[in-house]
N, C-alpha and C positions, 0 to 999 in steps of 0.2 A: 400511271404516275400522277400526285399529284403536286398542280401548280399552285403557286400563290394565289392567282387569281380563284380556281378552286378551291382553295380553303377562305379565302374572301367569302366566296357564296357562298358556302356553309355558314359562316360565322354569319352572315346575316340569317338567312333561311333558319337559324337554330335563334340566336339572340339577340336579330335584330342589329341595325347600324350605332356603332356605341354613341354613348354621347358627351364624350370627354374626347376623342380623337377619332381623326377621318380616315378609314381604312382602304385609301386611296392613296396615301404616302408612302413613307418608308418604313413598313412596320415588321419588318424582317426578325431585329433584334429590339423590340418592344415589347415587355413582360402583357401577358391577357390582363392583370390587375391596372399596367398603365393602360390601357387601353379603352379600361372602361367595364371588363367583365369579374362577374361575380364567381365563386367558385361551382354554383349552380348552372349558369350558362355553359362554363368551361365542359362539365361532366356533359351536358345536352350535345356538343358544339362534337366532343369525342366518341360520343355513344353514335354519333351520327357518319362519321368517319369510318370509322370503327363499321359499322352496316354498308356503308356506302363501298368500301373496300375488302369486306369479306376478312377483317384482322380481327385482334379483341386484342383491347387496350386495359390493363388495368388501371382501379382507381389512383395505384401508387405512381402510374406512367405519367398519368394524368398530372397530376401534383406537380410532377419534378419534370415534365414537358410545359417551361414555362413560355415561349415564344411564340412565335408562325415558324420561324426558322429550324427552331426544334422541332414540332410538328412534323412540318416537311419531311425532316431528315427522319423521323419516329415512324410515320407513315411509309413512304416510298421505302425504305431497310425491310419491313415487312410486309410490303408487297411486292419485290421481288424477290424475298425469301421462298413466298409463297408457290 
């Protein structure tokens, strides 16, 4: 399952600590665009997910998985489907 804090990691390990907002807060229901990330980190940050968890995400998942909180919920639904 994954945590916030591990998708914390990733999103650094793929795009680095943004630099418009500190991904130490409350960034649950924070869009990746507020946050700092470009649509190019976003694909890295889920192609990385995506390996790290044995799912596959499409690019259209991607798009319209705008948050961490969605993430999460994106993520974990299909790894216990799994």
């Amino acid at each position: 399952m994954l945590s916030l804090e591990g998708l914390v990691s990733t999103i650094r390990r793929c795009a680095g600590d943004s630099d418009v907002a500190g991904l130490d807060g409350g960034i649950l229901d924070v869009s990746y665009q507020d946050l700092g990330y470009d649509s190019v980190a976003v694909l890295e940050i889920f192609a990385e997910l995506g390996s790290e968890h044995g799912i596959e995400i499409s690019d259209e998942e991607v798009f319209e998985t705008r948050t961490p909180r969605a993430t999460l919920d994106l993520v974990n639904s299909r790894t216990e489907a799994a």
